[in-house]
mmCIF file of the N, C-alpha and C atoms, coordinates in Angstrom:
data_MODEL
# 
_entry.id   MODEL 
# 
loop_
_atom_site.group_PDB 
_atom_site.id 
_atom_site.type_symbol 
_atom_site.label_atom_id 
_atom_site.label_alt_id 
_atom_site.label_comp_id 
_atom_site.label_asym_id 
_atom_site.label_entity_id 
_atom_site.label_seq_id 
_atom_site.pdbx_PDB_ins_code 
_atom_site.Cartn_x 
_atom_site.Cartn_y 
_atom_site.Cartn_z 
_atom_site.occupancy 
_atom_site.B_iso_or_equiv 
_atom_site.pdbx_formal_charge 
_atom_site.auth_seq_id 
_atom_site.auth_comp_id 
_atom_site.auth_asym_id 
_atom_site.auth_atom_id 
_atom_site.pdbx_PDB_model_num 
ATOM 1   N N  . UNK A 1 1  ? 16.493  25.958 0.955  1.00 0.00 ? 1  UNK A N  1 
ATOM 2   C CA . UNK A 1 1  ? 16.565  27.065 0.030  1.00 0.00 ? 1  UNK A CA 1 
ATOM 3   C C  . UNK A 1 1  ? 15.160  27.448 -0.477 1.00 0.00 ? 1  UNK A C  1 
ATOM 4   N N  . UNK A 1 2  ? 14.001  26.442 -0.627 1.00 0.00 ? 2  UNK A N  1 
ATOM 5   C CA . UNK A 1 2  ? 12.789  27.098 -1.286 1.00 0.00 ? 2  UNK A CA 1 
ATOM 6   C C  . UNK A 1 2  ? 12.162  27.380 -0.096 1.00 0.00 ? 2  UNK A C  1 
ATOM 7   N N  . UNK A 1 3  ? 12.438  27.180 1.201  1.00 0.00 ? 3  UNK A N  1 
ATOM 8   C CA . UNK A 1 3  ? 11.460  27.903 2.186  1.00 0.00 ? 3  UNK A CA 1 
ATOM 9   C C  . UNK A 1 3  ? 11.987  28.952 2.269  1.00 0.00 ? 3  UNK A C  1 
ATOM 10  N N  . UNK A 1 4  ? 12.910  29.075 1.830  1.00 0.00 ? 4  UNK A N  1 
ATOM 11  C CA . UNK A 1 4  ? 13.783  30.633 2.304  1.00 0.00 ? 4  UNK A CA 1 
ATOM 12  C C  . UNK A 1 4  ? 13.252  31.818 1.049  1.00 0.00 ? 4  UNK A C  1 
ATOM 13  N N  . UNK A 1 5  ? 13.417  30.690 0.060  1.00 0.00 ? 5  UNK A N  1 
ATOM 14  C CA . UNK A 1 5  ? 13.296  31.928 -1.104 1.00 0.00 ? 5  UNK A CA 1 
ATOM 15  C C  . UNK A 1 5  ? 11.393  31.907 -1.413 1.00 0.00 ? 5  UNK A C  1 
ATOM 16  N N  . UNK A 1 6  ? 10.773  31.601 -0.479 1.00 0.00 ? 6  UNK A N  1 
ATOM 17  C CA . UNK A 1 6  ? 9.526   31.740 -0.775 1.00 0.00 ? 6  UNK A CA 1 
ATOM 18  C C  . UNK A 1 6  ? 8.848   32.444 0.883  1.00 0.00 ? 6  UNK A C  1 
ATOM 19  N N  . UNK A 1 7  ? 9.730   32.259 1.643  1.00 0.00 ? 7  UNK A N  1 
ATOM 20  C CA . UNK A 1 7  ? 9.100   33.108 2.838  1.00 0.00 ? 7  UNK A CA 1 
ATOM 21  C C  . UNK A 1 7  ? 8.410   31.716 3.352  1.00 0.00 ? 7  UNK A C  1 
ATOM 22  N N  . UNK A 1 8  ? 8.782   30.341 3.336  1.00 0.00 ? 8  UNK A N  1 
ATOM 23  C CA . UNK A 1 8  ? 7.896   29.860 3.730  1.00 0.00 ? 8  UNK A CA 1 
ATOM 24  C C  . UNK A 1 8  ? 6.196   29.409 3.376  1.00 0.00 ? 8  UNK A C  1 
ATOM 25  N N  . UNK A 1 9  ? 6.391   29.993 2.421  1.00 0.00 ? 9  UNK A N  1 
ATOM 26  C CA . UNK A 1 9  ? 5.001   29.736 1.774  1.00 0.00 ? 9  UNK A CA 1 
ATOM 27  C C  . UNK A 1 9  ? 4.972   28.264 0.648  1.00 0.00 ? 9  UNK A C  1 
ATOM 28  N N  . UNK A 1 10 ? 6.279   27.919 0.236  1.00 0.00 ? 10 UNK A N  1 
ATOM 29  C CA . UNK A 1 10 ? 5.832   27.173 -1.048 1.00 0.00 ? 10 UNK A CA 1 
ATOM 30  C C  . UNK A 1 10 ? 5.361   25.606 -0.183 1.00 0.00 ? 10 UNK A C  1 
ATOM 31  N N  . UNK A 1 11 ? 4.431   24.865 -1.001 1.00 0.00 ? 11 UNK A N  1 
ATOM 32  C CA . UNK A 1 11 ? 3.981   23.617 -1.034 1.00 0.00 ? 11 UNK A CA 1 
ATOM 33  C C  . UNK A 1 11 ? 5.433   22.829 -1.143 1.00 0.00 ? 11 UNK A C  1 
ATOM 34  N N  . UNK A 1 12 ? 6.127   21.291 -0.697 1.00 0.00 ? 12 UNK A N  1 
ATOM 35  C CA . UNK A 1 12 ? 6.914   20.830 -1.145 1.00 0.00 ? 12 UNK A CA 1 
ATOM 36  C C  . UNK A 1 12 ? 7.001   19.403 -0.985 1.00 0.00 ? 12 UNK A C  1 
ATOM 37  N N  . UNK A 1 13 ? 6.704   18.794 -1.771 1.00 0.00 ? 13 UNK A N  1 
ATOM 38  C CA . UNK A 1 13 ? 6.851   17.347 -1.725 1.00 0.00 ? 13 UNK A CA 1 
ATOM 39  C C  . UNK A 1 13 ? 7.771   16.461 -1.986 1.00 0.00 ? 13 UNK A C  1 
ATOM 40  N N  . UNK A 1 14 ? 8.525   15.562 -2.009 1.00 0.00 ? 14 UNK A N  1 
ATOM 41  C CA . UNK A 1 14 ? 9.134   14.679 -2.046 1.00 0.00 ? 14 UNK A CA 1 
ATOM 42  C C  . UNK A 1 14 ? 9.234   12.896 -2.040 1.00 0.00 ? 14 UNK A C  1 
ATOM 43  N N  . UNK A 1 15 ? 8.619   12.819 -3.299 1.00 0.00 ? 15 UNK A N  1 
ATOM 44  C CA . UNK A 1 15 ? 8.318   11.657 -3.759 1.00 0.00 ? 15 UNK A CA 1 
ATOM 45  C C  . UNK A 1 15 ? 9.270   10.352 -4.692 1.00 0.00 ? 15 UNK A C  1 
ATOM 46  N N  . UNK A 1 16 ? 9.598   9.225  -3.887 1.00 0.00 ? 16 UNK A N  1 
ATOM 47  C CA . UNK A 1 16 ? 9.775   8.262  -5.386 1.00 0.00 ? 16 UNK A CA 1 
ATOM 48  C C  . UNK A 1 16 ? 9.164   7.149  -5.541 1.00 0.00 ? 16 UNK A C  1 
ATOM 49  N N  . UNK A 1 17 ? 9.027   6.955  -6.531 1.00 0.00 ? 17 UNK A N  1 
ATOM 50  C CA . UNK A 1 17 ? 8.507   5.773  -7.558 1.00 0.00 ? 17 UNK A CA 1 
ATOM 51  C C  . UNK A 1 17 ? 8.187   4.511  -6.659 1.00 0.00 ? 17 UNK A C  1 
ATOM 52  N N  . UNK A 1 18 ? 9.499   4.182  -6.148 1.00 0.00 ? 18 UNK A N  1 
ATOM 53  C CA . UNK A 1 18 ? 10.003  2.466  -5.477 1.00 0.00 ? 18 UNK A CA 1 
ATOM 54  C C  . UNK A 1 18 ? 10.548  2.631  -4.254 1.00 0.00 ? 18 UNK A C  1 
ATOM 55  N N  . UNK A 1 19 ? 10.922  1.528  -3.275 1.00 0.00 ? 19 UNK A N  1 
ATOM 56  C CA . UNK A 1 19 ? 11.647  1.326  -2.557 1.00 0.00 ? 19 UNK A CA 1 
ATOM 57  C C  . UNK A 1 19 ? 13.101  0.698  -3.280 1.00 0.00 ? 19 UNK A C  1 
ATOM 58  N N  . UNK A 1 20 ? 14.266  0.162  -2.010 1.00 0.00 ? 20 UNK A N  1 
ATOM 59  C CA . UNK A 1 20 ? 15.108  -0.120 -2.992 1.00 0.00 ? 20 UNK A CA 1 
ATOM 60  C C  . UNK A 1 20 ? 14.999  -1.079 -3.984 1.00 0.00 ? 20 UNK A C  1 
ATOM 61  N N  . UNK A 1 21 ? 15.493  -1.546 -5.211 1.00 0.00 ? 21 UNK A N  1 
ATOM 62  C CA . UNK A 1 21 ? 15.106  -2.796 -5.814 1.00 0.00 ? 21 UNK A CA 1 
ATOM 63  C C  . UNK A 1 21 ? 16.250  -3.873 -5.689 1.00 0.00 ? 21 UNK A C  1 
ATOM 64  N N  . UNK A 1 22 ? 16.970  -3.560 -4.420 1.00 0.00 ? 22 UNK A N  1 
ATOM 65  C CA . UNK A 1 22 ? 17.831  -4.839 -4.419 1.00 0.00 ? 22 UNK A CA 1 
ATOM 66  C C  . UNK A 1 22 ? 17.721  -5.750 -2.937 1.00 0.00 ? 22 UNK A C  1 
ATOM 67  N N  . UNK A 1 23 ? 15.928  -5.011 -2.581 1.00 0.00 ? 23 UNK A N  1 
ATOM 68  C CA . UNK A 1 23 ? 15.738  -5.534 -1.310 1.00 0.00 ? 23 UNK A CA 1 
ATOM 69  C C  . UNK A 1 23 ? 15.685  -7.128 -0.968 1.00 0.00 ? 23 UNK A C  1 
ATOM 70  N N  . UNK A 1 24 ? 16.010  -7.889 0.038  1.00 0.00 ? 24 UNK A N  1 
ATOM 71  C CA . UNK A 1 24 ? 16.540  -8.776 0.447  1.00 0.00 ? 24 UNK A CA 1 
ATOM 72  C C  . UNK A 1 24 ? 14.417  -9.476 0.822  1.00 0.00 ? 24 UNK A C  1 
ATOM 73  N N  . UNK A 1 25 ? 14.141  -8.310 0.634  1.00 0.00 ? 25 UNK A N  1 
ATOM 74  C CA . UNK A 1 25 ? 12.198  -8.887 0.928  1.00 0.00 ? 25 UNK A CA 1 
ATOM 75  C C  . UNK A 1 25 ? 11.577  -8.023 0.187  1.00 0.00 ? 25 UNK A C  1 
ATOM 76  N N  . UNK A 1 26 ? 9.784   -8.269 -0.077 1.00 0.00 ? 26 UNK A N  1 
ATOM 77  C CA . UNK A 1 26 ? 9.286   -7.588 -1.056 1.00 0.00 ? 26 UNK A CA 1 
ATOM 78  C C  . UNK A 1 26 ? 8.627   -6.464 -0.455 1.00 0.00 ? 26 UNK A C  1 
ATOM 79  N N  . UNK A 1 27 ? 8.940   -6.455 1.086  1.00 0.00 ? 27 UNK A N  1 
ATOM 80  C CA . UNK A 1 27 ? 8.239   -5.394 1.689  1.00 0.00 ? 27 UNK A CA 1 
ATOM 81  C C  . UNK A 1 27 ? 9.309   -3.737 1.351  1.00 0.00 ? 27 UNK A C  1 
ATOM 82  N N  . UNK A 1 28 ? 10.612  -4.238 1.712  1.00 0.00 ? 28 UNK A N  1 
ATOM 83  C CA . UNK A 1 28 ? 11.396  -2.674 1.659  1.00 0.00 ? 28 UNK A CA 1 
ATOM 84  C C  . UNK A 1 28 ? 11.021  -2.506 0.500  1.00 0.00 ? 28 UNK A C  1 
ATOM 85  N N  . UNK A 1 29 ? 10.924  -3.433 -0.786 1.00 0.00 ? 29 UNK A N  1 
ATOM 86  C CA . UNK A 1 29 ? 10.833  -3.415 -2.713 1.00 0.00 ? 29 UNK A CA 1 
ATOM 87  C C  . UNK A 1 29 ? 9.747   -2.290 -2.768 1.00 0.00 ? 29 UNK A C  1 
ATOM 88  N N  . UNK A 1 30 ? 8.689   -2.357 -2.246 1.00 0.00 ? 30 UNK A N  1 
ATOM 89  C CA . UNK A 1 30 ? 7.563   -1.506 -2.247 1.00 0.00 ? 30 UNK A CA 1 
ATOM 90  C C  . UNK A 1 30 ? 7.706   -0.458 -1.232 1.00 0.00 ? 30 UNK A C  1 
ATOM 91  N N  . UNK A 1 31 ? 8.225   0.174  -0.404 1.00 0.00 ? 31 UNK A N  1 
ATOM 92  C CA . UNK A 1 31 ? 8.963   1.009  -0.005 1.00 0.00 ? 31 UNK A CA 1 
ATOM 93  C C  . UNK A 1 31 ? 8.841   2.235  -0.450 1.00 0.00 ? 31 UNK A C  1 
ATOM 94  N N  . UNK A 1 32 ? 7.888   3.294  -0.842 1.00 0.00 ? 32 UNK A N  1 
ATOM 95  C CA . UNK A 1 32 ? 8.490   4.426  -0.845 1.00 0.00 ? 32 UNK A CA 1 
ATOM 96  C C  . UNK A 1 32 ? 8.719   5.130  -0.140 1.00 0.00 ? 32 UNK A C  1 
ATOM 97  N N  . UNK A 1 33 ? 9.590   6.639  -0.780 1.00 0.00 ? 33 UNK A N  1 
ATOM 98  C CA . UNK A 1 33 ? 9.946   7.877  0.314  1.00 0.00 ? 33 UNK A CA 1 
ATOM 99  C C  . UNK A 1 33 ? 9.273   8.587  -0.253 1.00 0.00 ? 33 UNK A C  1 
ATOM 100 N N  . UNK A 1 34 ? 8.098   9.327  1.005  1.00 0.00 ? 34 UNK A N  1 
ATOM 101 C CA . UNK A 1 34 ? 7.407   10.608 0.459  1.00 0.00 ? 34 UNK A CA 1 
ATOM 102 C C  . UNK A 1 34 ? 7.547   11.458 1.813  1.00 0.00 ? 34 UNK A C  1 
ATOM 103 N N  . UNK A 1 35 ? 7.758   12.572 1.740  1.00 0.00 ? 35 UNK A N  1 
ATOM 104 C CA . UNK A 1 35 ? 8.115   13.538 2.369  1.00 0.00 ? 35 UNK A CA 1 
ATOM 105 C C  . UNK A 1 35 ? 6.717   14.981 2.072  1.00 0.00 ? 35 UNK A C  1 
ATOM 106 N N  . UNK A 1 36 ? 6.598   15.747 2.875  1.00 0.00 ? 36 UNK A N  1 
ATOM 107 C CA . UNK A 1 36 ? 5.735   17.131 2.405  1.00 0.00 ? 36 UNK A CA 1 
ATOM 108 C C  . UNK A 1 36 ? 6.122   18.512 3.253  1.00 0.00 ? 36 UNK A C  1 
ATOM 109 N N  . UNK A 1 37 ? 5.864   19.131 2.989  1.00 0.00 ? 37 UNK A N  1 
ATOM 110 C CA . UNK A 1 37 ? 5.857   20.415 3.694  1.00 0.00 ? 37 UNK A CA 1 
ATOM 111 C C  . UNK A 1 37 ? 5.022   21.347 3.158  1.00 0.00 ? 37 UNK A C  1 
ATOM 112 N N  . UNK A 1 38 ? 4.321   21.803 3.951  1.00 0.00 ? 38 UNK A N  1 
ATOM 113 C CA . UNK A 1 38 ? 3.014   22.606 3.447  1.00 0.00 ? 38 UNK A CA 1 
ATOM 114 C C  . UNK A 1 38 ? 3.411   24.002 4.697  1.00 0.00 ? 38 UNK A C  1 
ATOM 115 N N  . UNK A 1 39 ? 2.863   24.957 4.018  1.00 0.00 ? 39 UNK A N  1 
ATOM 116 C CA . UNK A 1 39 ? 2.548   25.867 4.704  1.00 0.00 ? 39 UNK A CA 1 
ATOM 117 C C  . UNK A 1 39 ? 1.299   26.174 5.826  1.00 0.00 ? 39 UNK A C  1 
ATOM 118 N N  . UNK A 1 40 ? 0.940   25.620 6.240  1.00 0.00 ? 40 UNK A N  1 
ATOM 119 C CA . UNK A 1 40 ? -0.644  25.646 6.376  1.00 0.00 ? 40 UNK A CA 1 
ATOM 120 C C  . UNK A 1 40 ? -0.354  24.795 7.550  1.00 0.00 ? 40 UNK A C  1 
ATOM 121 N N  . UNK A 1 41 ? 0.266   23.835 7.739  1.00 0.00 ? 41 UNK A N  1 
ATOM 122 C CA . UNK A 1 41 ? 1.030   22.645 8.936  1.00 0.00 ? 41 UNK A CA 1 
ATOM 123 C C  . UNK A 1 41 ? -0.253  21.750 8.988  1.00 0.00 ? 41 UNK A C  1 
ATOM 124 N N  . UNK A 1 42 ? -0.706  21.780 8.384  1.00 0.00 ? 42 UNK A N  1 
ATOM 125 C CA . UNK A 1 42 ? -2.469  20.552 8.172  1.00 0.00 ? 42 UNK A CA 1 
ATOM 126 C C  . UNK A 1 42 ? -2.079  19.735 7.633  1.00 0.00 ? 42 UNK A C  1 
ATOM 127 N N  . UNK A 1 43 ? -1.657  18.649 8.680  1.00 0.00 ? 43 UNK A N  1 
ATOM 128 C CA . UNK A 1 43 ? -1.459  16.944 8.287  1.00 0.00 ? 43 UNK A CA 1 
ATOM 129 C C  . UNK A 1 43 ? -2.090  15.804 8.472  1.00 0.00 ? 43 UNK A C  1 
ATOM 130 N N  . UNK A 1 44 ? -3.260  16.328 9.210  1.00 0.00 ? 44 UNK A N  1 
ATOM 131 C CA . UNK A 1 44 ? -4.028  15.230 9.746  1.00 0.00 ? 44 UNK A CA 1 
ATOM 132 C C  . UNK A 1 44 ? -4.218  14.191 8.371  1.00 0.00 ? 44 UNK A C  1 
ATOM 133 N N  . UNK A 1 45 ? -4.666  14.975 7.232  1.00 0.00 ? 45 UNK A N  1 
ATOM 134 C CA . UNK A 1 45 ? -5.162  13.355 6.845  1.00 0.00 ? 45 UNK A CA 1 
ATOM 135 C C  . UNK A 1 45 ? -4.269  12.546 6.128  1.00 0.00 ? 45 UNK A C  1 
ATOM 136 N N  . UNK A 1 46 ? -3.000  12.865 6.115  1.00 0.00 ? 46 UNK A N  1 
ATOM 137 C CA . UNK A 1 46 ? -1.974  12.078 5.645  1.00 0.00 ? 46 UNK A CA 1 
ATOM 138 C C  . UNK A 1 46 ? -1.879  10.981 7.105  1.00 0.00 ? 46 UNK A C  1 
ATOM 139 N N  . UNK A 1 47 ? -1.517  9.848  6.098  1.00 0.00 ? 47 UNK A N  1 
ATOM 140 C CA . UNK A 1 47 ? -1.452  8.210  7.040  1.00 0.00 ? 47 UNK A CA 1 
ATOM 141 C C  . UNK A 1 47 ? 0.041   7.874  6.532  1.00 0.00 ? 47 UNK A C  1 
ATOM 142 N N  . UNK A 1 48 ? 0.509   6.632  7.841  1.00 0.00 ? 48 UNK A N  1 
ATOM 143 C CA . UNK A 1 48 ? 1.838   5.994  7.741  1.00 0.00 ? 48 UNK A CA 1 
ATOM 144 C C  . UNK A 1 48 ? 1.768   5.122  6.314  1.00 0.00 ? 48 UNK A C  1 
ATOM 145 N N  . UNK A 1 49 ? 0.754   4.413  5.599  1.00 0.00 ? 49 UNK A N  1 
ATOM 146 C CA . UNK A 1 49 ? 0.763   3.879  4.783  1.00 0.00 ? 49 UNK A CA 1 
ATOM 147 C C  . UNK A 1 49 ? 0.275   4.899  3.431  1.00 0.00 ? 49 UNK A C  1 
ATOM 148 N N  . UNK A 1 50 ? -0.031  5.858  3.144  1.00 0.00 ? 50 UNK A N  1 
ATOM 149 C CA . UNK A 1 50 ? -0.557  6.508  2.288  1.00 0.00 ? 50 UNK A CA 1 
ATOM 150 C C  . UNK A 1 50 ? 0.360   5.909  0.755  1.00 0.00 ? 50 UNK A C  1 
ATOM 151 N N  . UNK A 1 51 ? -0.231  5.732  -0.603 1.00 0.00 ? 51 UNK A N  1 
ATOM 152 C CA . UNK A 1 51 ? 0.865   5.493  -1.273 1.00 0.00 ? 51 UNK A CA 1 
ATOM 153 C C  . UNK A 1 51 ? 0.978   7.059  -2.237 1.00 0.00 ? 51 UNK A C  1 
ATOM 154 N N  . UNK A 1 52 ? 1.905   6.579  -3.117 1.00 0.00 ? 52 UNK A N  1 
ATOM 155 C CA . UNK A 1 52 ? 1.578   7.885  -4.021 1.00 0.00 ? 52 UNK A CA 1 
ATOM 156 C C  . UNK A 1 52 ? 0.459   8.171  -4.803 1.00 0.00 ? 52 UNK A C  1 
ATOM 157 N N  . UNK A 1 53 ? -0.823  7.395  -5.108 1.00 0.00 ? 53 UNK A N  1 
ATOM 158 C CA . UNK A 1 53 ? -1.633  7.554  -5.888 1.00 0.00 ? 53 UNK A CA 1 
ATOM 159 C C  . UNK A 1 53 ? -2.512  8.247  -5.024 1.00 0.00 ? 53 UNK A C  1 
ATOM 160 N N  . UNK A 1 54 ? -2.281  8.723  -3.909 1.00 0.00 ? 54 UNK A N  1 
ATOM 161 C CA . UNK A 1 54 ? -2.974  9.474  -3.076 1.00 0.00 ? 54 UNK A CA 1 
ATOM 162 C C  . UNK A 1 54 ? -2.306  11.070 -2.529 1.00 0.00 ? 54 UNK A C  1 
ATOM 163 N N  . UNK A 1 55 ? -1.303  10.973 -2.416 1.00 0.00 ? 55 UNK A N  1 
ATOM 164 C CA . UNK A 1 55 ? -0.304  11.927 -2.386 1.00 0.00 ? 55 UNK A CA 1 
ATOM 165 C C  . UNK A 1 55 ? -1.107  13.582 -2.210 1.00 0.00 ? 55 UNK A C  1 
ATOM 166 N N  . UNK A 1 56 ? -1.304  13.087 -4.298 1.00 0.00 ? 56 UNK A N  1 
ATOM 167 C CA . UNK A 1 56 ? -1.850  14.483 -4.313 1.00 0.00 ? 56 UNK A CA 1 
ATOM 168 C C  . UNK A 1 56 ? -2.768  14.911 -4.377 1.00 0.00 ? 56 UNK A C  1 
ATOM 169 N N  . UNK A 1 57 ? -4.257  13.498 -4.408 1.00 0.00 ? 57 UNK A N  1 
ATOM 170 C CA . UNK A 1 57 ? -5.441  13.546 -3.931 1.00 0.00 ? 57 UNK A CA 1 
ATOM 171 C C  . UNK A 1 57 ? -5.787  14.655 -2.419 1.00 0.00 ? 57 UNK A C  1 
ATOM 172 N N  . UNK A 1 58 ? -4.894  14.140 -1.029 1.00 0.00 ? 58 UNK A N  1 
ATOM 173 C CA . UNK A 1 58 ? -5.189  14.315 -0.304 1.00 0.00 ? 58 UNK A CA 1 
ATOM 174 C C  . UNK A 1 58 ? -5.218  15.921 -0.275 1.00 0.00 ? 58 UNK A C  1 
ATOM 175 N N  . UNK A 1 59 ? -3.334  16.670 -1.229 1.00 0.00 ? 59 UNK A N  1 
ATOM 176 C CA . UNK A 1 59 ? -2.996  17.885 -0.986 1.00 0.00 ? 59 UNK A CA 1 
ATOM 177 C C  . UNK A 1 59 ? -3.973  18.739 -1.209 1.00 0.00 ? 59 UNK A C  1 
ATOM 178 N N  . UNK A 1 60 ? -4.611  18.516 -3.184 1.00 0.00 ? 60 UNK A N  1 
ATOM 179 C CA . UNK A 1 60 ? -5.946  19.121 -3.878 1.00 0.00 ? 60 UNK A CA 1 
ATOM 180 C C  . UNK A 1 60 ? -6.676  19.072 -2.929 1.00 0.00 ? 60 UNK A C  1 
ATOM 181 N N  . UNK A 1 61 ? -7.258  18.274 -2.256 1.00 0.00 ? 61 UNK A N  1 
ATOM 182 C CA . UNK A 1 61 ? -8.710  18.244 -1.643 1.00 0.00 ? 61 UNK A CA 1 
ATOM 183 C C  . UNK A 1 61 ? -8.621  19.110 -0.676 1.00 0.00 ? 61 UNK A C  1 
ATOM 184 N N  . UNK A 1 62 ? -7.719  18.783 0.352  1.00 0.00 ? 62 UNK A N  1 
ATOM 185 C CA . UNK A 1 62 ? -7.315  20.001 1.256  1.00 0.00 ? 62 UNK A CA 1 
ATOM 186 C C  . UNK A 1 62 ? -7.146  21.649 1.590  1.00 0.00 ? 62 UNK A C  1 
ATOM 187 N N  . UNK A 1 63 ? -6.239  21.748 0.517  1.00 0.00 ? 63 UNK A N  1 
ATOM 188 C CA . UNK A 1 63 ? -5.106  22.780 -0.250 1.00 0.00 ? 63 UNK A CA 1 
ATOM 189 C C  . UNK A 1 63 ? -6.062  23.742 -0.558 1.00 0.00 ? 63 UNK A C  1 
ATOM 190 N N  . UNK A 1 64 ? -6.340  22.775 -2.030 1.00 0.00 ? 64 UNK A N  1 
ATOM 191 C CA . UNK A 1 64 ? -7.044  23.808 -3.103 1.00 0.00 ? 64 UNK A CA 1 
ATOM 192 C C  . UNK A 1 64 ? -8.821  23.289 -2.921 1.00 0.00 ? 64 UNK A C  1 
ATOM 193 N N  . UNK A 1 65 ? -9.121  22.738 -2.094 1.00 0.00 ? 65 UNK A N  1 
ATOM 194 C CA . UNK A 1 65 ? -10.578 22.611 -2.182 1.00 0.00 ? 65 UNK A CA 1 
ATOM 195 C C  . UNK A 1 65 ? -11.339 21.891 -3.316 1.00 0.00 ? 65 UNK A C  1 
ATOM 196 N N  . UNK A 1 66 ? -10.623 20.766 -3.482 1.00 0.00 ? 66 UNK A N  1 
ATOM 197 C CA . UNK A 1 66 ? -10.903 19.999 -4.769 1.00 0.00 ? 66 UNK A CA 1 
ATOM 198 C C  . UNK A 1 66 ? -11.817 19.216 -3.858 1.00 0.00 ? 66 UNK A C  1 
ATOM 199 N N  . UNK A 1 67 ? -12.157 17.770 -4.968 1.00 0.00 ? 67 UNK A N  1 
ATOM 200 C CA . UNK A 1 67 ? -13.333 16.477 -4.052 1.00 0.00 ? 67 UNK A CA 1 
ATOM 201 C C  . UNK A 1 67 ? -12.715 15.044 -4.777 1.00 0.00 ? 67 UNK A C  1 
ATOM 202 N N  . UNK A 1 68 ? -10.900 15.054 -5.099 1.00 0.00 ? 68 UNK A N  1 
ATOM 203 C CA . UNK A 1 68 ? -10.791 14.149 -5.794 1.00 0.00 ? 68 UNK A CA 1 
ATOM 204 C C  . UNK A 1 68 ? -11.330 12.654 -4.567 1.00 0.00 ? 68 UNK A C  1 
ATOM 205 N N  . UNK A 1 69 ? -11.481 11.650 -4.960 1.00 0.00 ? 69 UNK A N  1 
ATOM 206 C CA . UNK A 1 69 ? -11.467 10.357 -4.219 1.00 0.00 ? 69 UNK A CA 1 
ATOM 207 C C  . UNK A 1 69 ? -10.327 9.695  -3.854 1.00 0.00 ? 69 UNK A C  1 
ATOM 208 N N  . UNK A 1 70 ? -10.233 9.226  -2.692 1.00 0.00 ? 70 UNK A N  1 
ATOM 209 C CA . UNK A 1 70 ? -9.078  9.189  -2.114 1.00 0.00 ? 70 UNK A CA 1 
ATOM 210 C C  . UNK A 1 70 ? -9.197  6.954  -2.963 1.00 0.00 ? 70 UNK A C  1 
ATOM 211 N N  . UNK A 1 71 ? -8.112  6.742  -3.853 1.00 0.00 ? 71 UNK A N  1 
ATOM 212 C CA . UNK A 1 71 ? -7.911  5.118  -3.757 1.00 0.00 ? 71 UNK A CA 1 
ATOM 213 C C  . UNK A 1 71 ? -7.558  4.455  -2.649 1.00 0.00 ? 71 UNK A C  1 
ATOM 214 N N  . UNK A 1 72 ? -7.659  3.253  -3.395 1.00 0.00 ? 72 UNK A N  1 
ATOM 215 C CA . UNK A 1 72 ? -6.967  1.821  -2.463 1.00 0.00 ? 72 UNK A CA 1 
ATOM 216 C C  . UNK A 1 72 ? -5.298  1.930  -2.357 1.00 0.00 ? 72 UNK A C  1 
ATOM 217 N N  . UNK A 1 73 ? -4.719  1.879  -1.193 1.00 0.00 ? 73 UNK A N  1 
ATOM 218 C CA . UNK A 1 73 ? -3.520  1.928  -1.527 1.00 0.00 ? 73 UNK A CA 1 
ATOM 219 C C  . UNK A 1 73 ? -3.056  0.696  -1.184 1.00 0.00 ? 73 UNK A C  1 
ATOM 220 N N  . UNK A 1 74 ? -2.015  0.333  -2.739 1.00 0.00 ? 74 UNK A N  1 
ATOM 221 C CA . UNK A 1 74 ? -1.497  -0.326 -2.911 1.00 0.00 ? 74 UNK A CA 1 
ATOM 222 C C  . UNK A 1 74 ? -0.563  -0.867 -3.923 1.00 0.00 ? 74 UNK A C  1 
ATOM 223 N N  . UNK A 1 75 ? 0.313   -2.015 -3.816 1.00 0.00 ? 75 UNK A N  1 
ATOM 224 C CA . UNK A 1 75 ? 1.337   -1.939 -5.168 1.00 0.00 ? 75 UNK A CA 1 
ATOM 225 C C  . UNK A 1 75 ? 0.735   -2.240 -6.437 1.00 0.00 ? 75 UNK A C  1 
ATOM 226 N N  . UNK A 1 76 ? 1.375   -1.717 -7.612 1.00 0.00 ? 76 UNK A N  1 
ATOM 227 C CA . UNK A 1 76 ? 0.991   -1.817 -9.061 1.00 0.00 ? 76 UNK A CA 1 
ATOM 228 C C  . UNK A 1 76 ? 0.677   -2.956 -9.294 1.00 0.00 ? 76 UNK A C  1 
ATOM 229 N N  . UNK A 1 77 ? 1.459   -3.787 -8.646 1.00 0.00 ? 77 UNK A N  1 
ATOM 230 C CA . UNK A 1 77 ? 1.719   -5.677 -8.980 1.00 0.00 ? 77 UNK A CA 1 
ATOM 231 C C  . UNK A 1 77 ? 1.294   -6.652 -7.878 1.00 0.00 ? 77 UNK A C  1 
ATOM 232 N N  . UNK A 1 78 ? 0.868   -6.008 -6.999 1.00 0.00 ? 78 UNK A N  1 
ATOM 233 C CA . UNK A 1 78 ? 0.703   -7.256 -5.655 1.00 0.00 ? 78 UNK A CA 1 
ATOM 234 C C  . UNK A 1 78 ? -0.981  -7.779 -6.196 1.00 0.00 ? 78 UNK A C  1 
# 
């Protein structure tokens, strides 16, 4: 529905917090789902491990021509 009602143009991400928290190991626990869709189809510098504290580093820098610094990715607690 928002590619439709934007012609395809809108930015769209899809982010959560955690993996599940009733994982059976601590790897699914840290687990997130991030999803994107950009107009522009420029994905190169998104990675299989990217976490969210990078997310929207990568989009700004890209996107909008920002110079944020890309972090360490990794869990809050490990």
């Amino acid at each position: 529905h928002i590619k439709k009602a934007t012609q395809g143009k809108a930015i769209i991400m899809l982010l959560s917090d955690h993996g599940y928290r009733y994982a059976s190991n601590a790897e699914n626990y840290y687990s997130n789902l991030a999803a994107i869709y950009r107009p522009d189809g420029v994905y190169g510098s998104y990675y299989d491990s990217i976490s969210n504290v990078n997310q929207f580093r990568v989009l700004f820098n890209q996107y909008f021509h920002q110079n944020f610094e890309i972090l360490p990715d990794r869990a809050a607690d490990k």
